[in-house]
C-alpha positions as CSV (number, residue, x, y, z in Angstrom):
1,X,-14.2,-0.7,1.0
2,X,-10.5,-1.5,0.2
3,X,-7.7,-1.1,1.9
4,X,-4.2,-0.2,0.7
5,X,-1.2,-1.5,3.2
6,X,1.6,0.2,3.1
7,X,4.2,-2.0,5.4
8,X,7.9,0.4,6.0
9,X,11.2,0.1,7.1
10,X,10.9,3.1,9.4
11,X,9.1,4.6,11.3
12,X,7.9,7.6,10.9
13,X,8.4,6.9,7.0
14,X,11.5,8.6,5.2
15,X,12.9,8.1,1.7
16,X,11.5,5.8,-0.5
17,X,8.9,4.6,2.0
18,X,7.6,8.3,2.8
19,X,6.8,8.4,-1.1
20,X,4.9,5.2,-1.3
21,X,2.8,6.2,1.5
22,X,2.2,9.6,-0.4
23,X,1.4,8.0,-3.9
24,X,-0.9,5.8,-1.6
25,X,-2.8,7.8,-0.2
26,X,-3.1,10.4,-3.7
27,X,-4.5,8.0,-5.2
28,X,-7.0,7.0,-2.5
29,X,-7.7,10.6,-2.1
30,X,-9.6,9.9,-5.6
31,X,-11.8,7.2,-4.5
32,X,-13.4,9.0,-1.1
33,X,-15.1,6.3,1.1
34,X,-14.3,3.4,-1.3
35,X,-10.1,3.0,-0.4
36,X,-8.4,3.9,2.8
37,X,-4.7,3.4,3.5
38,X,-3.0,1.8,6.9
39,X,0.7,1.7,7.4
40,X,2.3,-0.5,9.0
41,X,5.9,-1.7,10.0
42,X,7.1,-4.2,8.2
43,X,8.1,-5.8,11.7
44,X,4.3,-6.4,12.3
45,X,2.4,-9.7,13.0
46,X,0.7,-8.9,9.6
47,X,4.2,-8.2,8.0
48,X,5.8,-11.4,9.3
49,X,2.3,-13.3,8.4
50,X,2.4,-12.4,5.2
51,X,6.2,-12.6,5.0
52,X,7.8,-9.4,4.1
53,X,11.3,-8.6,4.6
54,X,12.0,-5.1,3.5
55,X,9.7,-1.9,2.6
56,X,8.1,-0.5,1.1
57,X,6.0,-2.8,0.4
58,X,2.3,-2.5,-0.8
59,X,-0.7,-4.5,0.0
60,X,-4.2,-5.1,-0.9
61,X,-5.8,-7.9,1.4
62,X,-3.3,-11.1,0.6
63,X,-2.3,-9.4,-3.4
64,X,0.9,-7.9,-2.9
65,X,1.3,-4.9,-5.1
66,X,5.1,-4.0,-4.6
67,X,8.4,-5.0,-3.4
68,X,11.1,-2.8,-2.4
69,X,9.8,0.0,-5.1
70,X,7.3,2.6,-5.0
71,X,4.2,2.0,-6.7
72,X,3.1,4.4,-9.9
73,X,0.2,5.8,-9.2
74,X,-1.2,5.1,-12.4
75,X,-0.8,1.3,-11.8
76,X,-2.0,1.5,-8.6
77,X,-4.7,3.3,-9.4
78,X,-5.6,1.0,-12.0
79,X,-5.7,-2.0,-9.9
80,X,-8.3,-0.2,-7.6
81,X,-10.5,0.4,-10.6
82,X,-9.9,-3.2,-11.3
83,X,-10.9,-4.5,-8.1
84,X,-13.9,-1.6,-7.2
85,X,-15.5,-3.2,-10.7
86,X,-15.2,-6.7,-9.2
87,X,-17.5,-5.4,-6.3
């Protein structure tokens, strides 16, 4: 099981983070019981842990995906491919 982090500025989610979380959670919605998606504030022990400063900003475990940018979908989706064939 993988899970996608999705760390925002706000919350609840508006602009450019509100997006992220939908691409997110699209493309999850293709891999049913295989990828889940959690978001977080950025302000969070696991935000400061892993040292974030601004969202959105897209995790998987300790592999940060994206900065300050949404994610395509097709990328993303590709990196779950990537990592469910690694398993």
């Amino acid at each position: 099981m993988l899970t996608i982090s999705v760390f925002v500025s706000n919350e609840p989610p508006e602009g450019e983070d509100a997006r992220t979380v939908k691409v997110a959670e699209a493309v999850a919605a293709r891999f049913p019981a295989q990828v889940t998606v959690e978001v977080l504030p950025i302000a969070s022990e696991r935000g400061e842990a892993l040292g974030l400063r601004f969202g959105p900003t897209v995790v998987e475990g300790d592999m940060v995906l994206s900065v300050g940018e949404q994610l395509s979908a097709g990328r993303l989706k590709r990196y779950i491919e990537m990592r469910l064939g690694e398993t």
